[in-house]
SELOSE-503403 format. One record per residue (C-alpha): y, x, z; residue in one letter; residue number from 0. Coordinates in nm, 2 decimals, always signed. Layout:
! SELOSE-503403
+--------+--------+--------+------+-----+
!      y !      x !      z ! type ! seq !
+--------+--------+--------+------+-----+
!      Y !      X !      Z !    a ! NUM !
...
+--------+--------+--------+------+-----+
This chain:
! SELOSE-503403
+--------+--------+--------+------+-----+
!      y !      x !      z ! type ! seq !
+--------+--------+--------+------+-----+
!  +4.09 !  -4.60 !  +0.89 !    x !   0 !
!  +3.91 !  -4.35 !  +1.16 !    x !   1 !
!  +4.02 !  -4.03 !  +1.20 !    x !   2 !
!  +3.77 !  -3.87 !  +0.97 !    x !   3 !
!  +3.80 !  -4.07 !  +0.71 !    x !   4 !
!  +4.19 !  -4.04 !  +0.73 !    x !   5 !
!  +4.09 !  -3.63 !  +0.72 !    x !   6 !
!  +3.93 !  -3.66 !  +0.40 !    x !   7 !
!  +4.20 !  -3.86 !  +0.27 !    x !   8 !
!  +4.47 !  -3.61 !  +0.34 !    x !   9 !
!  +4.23 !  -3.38 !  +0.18 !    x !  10 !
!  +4.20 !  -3.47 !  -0.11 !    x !  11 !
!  +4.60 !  -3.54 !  -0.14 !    x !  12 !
!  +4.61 !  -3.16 !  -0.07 !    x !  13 !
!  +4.38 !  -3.05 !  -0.32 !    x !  14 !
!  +4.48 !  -3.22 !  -0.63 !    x !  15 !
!  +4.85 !  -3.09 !  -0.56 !    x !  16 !
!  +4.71 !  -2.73 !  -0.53 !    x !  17 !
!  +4.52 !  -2.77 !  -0.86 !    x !  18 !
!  +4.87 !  -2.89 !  -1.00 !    x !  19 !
!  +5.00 !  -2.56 !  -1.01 !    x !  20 !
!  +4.90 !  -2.19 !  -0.98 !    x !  21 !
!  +5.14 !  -2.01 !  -0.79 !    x !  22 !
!  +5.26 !  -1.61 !  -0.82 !    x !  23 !
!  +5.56 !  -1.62 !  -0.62 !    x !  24 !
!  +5.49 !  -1.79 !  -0.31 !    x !  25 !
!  +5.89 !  -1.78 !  -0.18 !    x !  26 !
!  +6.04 !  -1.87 !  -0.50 !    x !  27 !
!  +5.79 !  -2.15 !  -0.54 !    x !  28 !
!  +5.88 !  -2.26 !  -0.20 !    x !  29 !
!  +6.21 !  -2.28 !  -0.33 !    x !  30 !
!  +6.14 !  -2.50 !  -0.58 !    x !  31 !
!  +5.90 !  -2.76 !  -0.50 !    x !  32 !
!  +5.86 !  -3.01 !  -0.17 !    x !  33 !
!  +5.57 !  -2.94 !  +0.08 !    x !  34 !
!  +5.28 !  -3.16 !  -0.06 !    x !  35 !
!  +5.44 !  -3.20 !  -0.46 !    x !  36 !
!  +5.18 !  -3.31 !  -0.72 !    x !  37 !
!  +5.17 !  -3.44 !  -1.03 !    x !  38 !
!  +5.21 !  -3.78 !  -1.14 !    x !  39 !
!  +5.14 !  -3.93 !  -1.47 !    x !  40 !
!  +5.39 !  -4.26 !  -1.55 !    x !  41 !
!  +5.29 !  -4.32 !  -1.95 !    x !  42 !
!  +5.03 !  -4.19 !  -2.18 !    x !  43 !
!  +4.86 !  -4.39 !  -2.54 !    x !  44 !
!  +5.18 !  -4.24 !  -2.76 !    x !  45 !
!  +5.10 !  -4.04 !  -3.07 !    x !  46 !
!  +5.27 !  -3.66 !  -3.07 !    x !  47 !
!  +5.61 !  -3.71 !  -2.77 !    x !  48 !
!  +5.86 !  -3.49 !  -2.76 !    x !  49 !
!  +6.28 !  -3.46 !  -2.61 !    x !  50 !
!  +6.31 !  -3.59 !  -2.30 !    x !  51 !
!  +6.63 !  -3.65 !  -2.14 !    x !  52 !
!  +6.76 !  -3.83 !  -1.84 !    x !  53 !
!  +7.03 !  -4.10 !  -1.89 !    x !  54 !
!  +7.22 !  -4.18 !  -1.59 !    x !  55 !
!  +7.38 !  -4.49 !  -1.50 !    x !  56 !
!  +7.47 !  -4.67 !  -1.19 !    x !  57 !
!  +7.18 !  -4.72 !  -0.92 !    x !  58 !
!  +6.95 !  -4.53 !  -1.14 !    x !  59 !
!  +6.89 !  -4.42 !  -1.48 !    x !  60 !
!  +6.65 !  -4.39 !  -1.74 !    x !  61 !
!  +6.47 !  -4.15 !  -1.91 !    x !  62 !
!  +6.43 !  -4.11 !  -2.32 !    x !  63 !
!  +6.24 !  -3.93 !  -2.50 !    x !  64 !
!  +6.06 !  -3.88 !  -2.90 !    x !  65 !
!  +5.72 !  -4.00 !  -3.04 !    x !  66 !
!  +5.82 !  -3.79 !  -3.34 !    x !  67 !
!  +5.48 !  -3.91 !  -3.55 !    x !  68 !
!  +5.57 !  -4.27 !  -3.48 !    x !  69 !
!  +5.91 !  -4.20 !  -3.58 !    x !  70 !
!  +6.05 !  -4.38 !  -3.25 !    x !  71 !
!  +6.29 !  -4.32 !  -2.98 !    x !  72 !
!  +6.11 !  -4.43 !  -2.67 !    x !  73 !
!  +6.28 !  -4.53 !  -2.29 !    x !  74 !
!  +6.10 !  -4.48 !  -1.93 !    x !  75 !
!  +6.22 !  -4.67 !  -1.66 !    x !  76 !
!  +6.05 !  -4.84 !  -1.36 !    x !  77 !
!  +5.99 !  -5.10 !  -1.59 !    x !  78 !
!  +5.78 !  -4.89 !  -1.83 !    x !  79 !
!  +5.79 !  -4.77 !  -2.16 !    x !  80 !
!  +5.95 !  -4.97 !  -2.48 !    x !  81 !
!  +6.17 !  -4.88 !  -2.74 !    x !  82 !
!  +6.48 !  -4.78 !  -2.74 !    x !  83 !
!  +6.56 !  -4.67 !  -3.12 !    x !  84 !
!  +6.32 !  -4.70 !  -3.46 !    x !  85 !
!  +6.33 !  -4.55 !  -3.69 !    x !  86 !
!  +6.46 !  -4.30 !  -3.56 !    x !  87 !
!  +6.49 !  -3.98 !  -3.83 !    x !  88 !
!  +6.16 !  -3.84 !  -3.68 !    x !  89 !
!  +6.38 !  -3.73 !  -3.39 !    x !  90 !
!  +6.22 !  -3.43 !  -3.17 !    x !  91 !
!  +6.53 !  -3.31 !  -2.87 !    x !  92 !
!  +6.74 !  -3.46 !  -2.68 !    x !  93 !
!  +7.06 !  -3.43 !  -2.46 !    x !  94 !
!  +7.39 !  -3.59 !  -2.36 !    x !  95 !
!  +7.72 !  -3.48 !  -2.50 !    x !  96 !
!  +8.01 !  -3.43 !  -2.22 !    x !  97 !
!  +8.09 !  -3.83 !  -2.27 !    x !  98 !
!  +7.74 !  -3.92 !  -2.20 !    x !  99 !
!  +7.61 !  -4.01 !  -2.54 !    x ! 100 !
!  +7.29 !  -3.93 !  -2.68 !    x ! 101 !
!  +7.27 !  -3.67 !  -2.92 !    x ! 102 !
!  +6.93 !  -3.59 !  -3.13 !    x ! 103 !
!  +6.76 !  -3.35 !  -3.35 !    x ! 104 !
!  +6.60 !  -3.55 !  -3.63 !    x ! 105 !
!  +6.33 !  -3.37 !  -3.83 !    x ! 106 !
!  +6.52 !  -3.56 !  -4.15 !    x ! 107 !
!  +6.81 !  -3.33 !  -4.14 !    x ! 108 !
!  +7.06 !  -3.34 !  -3.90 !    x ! 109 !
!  +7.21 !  -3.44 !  -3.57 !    x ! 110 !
!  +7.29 !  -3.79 !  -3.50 !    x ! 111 !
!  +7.52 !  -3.92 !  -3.19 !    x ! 112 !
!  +7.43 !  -4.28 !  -3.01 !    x ! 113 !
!  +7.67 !  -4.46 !  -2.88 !    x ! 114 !
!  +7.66 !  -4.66 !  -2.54 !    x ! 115 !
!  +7.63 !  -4.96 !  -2.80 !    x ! 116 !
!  +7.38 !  -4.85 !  -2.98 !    x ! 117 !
!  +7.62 !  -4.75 !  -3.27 !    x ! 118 !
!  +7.44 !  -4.45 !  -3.44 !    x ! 119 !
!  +7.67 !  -4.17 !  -3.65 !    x ! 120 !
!  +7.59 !  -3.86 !  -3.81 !    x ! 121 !
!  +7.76 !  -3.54 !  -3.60 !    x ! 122 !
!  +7.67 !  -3.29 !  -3.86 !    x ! 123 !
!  +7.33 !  -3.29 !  -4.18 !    x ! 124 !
!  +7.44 !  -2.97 !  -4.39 !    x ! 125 !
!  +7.63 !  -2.61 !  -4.35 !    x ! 126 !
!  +7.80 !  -2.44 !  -4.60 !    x ! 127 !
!  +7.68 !  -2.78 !  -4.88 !    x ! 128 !
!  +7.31 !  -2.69 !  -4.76 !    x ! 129 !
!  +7.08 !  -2.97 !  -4.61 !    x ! 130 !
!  +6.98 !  -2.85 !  -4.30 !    x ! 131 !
!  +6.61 !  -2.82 !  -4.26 !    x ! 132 !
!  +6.44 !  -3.01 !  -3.98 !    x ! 133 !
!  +6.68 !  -2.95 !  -3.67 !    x ! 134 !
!  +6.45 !  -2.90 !  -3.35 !    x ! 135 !
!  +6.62 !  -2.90 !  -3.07 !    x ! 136 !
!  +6.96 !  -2.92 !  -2.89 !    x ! 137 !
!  +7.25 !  -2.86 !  -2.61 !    x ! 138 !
!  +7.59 !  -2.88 !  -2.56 !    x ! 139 !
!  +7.84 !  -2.66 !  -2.35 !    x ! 140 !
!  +8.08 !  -2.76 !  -2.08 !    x ! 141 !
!  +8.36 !  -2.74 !  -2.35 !    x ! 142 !
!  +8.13 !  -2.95 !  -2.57 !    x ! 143 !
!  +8.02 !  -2.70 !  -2.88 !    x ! 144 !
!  +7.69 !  -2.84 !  -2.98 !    x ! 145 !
!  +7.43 !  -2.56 !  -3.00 !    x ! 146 !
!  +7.07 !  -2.64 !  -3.25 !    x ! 147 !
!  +6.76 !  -2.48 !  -3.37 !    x ! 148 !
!  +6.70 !  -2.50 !  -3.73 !    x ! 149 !
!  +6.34 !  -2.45 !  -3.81 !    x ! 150 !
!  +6.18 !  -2.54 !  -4.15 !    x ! 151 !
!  +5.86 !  -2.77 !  -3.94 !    x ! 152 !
!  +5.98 !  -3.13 !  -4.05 !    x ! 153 !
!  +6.07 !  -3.04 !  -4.39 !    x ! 154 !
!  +5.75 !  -3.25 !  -4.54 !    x ! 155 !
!  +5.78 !  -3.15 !  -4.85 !    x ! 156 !
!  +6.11 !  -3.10 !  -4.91 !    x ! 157 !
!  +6.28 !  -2.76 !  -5.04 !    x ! 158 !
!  +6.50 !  -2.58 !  -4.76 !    x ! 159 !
!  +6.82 !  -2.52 !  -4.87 !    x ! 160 !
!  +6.92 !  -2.30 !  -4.60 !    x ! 161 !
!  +6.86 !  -1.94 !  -4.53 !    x ! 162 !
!  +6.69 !  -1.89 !  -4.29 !    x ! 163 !
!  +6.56 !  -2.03 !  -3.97 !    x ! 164 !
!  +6.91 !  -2.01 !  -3.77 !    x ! 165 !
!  +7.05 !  -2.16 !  -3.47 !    x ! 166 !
!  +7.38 !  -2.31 !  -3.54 !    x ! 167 !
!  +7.68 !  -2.36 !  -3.34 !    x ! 168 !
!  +7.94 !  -2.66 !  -3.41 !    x ! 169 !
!  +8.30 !  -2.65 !  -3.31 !    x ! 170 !
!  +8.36 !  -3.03 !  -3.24 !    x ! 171 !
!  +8.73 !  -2.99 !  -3.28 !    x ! 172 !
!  +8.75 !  -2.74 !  -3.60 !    x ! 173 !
!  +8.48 !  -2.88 !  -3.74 !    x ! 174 !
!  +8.32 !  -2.58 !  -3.81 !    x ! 175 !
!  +7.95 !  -2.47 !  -3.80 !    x ! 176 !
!  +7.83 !  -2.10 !  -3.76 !    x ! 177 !
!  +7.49 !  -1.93 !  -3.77 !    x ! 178 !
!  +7.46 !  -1.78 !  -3.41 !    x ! 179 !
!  +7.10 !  -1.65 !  -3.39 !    x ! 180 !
!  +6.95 !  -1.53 !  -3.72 !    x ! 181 !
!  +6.69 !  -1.30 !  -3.58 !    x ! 182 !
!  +6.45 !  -1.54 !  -3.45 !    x ! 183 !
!  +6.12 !  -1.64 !  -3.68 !    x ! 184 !
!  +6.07 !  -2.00 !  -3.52 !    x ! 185 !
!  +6.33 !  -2.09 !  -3.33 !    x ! 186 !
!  +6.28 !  -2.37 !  -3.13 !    x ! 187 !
!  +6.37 !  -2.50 !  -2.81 !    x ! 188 !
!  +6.74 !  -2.33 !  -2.62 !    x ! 189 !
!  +6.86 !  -2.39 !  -2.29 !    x ! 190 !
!  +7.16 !  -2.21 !  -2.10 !    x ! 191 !
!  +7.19 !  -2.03 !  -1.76 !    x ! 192 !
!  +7.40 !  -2.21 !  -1.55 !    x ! 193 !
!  +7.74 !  -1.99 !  -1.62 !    x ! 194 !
!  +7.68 !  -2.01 !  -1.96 !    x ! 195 !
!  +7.69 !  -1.66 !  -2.04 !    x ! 196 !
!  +7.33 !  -1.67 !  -2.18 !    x ! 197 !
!  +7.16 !  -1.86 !  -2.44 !    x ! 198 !
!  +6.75 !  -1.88 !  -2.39 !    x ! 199 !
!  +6.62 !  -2.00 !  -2.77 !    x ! 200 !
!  +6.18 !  -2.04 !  -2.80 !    x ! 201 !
!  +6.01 !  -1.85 !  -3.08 !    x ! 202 !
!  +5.75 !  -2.09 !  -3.13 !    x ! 203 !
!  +5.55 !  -1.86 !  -3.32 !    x ! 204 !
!  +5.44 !  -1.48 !  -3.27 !    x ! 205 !
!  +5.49 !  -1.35 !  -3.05 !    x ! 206 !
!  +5.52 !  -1.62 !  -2.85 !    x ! 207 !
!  +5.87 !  -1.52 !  -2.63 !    x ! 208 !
!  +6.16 !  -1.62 !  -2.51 !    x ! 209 !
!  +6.46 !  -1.43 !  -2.60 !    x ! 210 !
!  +6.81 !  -1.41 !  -2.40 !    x ! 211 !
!  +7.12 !  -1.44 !  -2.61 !    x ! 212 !
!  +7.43 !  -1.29 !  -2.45 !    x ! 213 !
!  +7.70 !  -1.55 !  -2.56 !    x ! 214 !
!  +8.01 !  -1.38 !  -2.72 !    x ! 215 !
!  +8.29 !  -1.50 !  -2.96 !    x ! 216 !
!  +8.14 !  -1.32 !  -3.22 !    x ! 217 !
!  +7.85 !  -1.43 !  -3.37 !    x ! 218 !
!  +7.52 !  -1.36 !  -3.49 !    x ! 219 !
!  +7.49 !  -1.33 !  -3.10 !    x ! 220 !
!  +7.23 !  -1.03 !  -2.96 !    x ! 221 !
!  +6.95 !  -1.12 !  -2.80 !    x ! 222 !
!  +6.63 !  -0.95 !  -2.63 !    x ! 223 !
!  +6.28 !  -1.05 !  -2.53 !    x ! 224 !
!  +6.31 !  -1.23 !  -2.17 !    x ! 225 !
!  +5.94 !  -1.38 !  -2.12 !    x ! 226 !
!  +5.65 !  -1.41 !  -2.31 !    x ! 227 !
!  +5.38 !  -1.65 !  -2.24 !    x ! 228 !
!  +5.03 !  -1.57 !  -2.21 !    x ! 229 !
!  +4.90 !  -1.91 !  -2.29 !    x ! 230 !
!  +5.03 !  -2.15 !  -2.58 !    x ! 231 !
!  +5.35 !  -2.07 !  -2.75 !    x ! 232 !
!  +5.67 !  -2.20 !  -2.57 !    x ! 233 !
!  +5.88 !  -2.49 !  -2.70 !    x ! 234 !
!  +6.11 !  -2.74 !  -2.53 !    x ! 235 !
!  +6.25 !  -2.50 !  -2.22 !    x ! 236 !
!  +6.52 !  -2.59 !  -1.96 !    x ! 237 !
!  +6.73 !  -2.39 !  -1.68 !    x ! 238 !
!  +6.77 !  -2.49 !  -1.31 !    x ! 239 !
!  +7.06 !  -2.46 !  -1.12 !    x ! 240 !
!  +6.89 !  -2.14 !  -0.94 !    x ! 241 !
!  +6.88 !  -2.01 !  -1.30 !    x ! 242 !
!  +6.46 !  -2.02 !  -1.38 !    x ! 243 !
!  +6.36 !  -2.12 !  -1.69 !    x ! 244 !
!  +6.13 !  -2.36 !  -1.72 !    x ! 245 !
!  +5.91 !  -2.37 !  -2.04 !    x ! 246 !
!  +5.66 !  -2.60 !  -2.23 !    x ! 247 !
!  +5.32 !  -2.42 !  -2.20 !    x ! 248 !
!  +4.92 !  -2.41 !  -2.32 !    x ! 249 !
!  +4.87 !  -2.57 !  -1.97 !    x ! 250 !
!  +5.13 !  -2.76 !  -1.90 !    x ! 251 !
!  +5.47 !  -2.60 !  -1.78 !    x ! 252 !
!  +5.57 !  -2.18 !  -1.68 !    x ! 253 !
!  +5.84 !  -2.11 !  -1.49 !    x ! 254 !
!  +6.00 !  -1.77 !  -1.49 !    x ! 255 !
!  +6.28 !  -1.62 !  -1.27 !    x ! 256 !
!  +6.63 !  -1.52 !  -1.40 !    x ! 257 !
!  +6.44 !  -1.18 !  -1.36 !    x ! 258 !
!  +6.22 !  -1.28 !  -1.68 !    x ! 259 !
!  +5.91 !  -1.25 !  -1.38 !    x ! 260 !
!  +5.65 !  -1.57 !  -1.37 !    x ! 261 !
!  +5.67 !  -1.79 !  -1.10 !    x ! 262 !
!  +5.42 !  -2.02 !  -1.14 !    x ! 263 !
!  +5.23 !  -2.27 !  -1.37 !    x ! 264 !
!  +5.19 !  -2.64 !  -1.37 !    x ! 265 !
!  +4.88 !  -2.75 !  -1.48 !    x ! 266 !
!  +4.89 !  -3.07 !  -1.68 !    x ! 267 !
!  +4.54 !  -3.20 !  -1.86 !    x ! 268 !
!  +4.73 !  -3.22 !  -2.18 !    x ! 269 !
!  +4.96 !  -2.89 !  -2.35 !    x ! 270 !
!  +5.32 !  -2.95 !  -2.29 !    x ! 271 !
!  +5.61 !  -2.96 !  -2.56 !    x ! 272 !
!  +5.89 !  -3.03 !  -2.35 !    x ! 273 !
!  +6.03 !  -3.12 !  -2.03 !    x ! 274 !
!  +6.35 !  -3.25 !  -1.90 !    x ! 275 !
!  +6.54 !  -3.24 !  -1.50 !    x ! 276 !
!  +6.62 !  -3.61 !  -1.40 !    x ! 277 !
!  +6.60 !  -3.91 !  -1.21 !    x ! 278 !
!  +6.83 !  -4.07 !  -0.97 !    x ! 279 !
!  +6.88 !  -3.75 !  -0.76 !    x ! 280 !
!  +6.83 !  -3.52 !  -1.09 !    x ! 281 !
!  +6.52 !  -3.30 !  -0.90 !    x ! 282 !
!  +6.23 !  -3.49 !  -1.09 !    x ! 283 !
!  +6.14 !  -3.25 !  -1.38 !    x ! 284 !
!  +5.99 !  -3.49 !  -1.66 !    x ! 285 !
!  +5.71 !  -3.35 !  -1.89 !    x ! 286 !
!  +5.61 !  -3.46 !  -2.21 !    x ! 287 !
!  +5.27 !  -3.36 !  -2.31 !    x ! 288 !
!  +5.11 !  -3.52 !  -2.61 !    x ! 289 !
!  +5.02 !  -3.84 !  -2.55 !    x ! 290 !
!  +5.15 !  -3.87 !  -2.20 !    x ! 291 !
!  +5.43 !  -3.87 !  -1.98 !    x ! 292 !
!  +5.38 !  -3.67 !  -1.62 !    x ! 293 !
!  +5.65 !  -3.60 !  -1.35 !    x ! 294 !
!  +5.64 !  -3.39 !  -1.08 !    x ! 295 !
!  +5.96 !  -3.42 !  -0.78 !    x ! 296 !
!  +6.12 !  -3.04 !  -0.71 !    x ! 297 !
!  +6.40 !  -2.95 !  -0.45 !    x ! 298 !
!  +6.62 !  -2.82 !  -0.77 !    x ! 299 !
!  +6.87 !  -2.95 !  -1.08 !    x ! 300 !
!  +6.88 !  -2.84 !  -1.39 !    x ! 301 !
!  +7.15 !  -2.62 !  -1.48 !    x ! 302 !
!  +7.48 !  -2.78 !  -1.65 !    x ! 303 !
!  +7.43 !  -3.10 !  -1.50 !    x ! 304 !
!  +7.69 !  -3.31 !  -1.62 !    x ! 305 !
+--------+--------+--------+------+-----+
């Protein structure tokens, strides 16, 4: 290759990662992403995907995630994409419980665990004798209380029972479910800050917003507006161990400072719904956007990595 030829090369690698992200903090954005980081679709030809999560194992890992109108649990790897669960209860988030098992919100009604063997259960489809409506999204703390959105999207049809659009908290060794945000229209995705002492939930809806939830022992817990986004509505969001929120945009991904103060976009060809921190080192931030699957490698973790 001659030396010109090699310039226009490196050219072009340095102008498709600028138009991968539009930047309003310069020295937090250096903070966050590699000299040189672009964008990288892995997948794409799925239907509506949603959820991912990274599932670590020895040497590696791999990376699932929803296709909630195909009703399918899907798995990324080096290998590809192929399925790792159908049906699957029109599932929509993901995480990991403290044991490493896979828990999901299905759009059918409730939460369901998966066992390293496969061996699906039911962790919890009703509060107070009411179905629960179409649960969204979901996280679990270090002591393993399993936090969930609630919203009334996957009903199809059916009559909700509950009421309101809540997120619930479960107690995994009394068994008992509370109501701890009430005051949200559309609640949608949640994260936590890395100590735990805040809550972010999604109003997918307007206003578009994120809203900060001091946790207490008390519950309904009190929240106030922490971002709201300018383009799209925000849905599946995620904290890094710096404490940023990162959250599913119009264009792709926004990611705001513990401040509530935008950082900087990344652009994505398709409108984002969620996005997940992973990978064998845990700094690749995974983004599912429609019908495809894009990564982009960061210098951070998310928050609460187990």
């Amino acid at each position: 290759m001659t030396r010109h030829a090699l310039l226009l090369a490196l050219s072009a690698v340095l102008a498709q990662a600028a138009s991968d992200f539009e930047v309003v903090d310069q020295a937090a954005f250096q903070k966050l992403f590699p000299k040189g980081a672009a964008v990288r679709k892995i997948a794409g030809d799925m239907q509506f995907i949603e959820g991912p999560v990274w599932v670590p194992e020895p040497g590696g890992g791999y990376l699932v995630f929803s296709d909630i109108p195909a009703n399918e649990l899907k798995r990324w790897d080096a290998k590809g994409v192929r399925t790792f669960r159908a049906p699957s209860g029109s599932a929509n988030g993901n995480t990991l419980d403290r044991e490493g098992r896979l828990l999901t919100a299905e759009h059918a009604g409730r939460i369901s665990r998966t066992d390293r063997d496969g061996t699906v259960t039911t962790v919890v489809d009703s509060v107070e004798g009411r179905k629960l409506s179409s649960p969204n999204d979901v996280v679990v703390t270090r002591d393993g209380r399993i936090w969930f959105t609630d919203p009334p999207y996957g009903l199809a049809g059916r009559k909700q029972e509950t009421p309101g659009n809540y997120v619930y908290g479960l107690d995994p060794v009394k068994k008992v479910i509370t109501a701890i945000v009430t005051d949200m229209p559309s609640p949608n995705g949640l994260c936590l800050s890395p100590d735990e002492a805040t809550l972010f939930v999604a109003n997918s809806s307007k206003p578009p917003e994120i809203r900060a939830y001091a946790v207490s022992a008390s519950a309904p817990f009190k929240g106030r507006v922490f971002a709201t986004l300018d383009k799209g509505i925000p849905d599946g969001i995620r904290c890094d161990a710096l404490g940023n929120v990162w959250s599913s945009s119009g264009e792709g991904v926004q990611i705001f400072a513990a401040s509530g103060q935008r950082i900087a976009r990344i652009l994505l060809p398709e409108s984002a719904a969620n996005l997940a921190f992973g990978g064998p080192t845990g700094t690749t931030v995974y983004m599912t956007a429609r019908t495809s699957l894009y990564a982009v490698d960061t210098l951070v973790g998310g928050a609460n990595a187990k």
